[in-house]
C-alpha positions, -999 to +999 in steps of 0.1 A: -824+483-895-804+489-860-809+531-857-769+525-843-760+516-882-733+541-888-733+559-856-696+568-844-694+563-808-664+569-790-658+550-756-632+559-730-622+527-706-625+504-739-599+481-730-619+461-701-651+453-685-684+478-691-663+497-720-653+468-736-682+452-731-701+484-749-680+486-774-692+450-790-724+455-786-724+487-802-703+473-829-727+441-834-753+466-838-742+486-866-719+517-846-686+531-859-667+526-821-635+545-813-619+531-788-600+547-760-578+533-730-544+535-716-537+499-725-527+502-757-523+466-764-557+456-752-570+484-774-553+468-805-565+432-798-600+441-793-605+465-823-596+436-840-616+414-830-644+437-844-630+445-876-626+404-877-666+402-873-673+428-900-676+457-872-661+493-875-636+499-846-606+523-847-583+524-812-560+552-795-545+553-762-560+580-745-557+592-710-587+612-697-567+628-668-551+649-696-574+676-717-548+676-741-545+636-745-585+639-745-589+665-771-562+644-792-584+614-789-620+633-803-599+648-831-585+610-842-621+600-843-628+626-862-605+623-888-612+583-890-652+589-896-660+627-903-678+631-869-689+625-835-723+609-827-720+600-790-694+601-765-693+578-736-672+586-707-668+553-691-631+552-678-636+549-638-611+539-606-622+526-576-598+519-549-624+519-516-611+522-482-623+544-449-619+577-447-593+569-418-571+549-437-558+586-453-553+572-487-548+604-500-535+596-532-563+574-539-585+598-532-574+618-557-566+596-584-606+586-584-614+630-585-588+628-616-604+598-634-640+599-623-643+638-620-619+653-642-618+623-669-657+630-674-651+668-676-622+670-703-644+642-724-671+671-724-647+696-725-634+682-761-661+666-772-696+697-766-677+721-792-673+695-817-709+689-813-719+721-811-705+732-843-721+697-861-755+707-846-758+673-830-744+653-805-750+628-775-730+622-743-734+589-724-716+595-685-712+561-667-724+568-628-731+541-606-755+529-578-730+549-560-742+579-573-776+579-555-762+563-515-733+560-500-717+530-482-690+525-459-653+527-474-667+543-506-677+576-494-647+598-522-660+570-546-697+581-542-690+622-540-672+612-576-705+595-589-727+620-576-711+646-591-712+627-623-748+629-619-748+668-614-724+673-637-750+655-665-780+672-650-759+707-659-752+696-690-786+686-702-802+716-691-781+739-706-778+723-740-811+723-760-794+703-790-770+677-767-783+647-757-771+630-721-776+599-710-762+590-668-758+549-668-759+540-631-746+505-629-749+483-600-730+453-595-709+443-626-683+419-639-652+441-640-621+450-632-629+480-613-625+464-581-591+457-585-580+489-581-586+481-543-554+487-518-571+483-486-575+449-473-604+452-452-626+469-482-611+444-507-629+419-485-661+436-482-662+444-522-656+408-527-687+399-503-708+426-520-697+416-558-709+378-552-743+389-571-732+408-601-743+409-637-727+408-669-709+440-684-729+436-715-759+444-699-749+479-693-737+480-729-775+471-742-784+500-717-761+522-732-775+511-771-810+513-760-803+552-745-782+558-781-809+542-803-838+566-795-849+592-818-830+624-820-860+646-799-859+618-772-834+619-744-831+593-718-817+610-692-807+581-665-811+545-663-797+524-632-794+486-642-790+462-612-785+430-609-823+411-605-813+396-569-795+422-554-805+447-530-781+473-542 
């Protein structure tokens, strides 16, 4: 029997690519998902598409720039399952260009989503788990978390402070599990967030080798499925022929 079977995972960034992705293969495997995105509709269409398979999935539109909308989100899952197993905080921008280009606004937007979005999910989600005794928090990094590359540079500070924001988090919890994912190159949307021309180009160039989003969901299974005293703090999946 799947140790997943009756786990309630709740995914932020479930209505594409590496959430969406995660959320099937966590369903196929026996997990309660929750699934959270702005796109509503996609967030309908896919929880049904599990239910149809004889999977668990409930959906709300959640936005992780808001504590409030956040907290909202963890207290729906609640009330659909009883509790909170695991958390994953996979909702991510990333609209590359050079530091010269003065995208300001796009600079923030990634410290709202990729910053922010990952606090208010622990924010809402460690006193729920405190009070259960239990709990596990998956944060989605990326190869970008551990070097930086040209047009990227706000992208990587957000994914390396993912990284320290985990490392905190671990240490200081006893009873909390926390997984970092560091994907490299993956099938997903997440470049389309692009504006720039010139990095547009150069993403496209560096996404020609990329793997599958559901790889990064059997990470994220294989990090949930442990025992309870085992915690598997980081695991960076790359594609096989890339250098990244």
């Amino acid at each position: 029997m799947s140790e997943l079977k009756g786990k309630v995972i709740v995914i932020t960034g479930a209505s594409s690519g590496i959430g969406e992705a995660a959320a099937k293969v966590l369903a196929e495997r026996g997990a309660q998902v929750v699934l959270g995105a702005r796109r509503g509709e996609r967030l309908v269409t896919l929880a049904a598409e599990i239910n149809a398979k004889g999977g668990a999935a409930r959906q709300q539109v959640v936005d992780v720039t808001d504590l409030a909308s956040v907290e909202a989100f963890l207290g729906f899952a609640q009330q659909e399952f009883g509790h909170i197993d695991v958390i994953v905080n996979n909702a991510g921008v990333m609209p590359l260009s050079t530091l010269d280009a003065l995208k300001i606004d796009e600079w923030n937007r990634m410290i709202d989503v990729n910053i922010r979005g990952v606090l208010h999910g622990i924010a809402a989600g460690l006193p729920i788990m405190k009070r259960q005794g239990f709990g596990h928090f998956v944060n989605l990094s990326s190869i970008g978390g551990h070097a930086v590359y040209p047009t990227a540079a706000v992208y990587c500070a957000t994914k390396y402070a993912v990284l320290a924001i985990s490392e905190g988090l671990r240490q200081e919890n006893a009873d909390i599990r926390v997984t970092v994912i560091s994907p490299g190159v993956t099938r997903s949307e997440l470049a389309e967030t692009i504006t720039d021309v010139g990095a547009k180009q150069a993403m496209d160039d560096f996404r020609k080798i990329a793997i599958e989003p559901e790889a990064i969901g059997r990470a994220i299974a294989f990090a949930v499925e442990q025992p309870g005293d085992v915690d598997v703090s980081e695991i960076i999946v790359r594609p096989t022929a890339s250098p990244y």
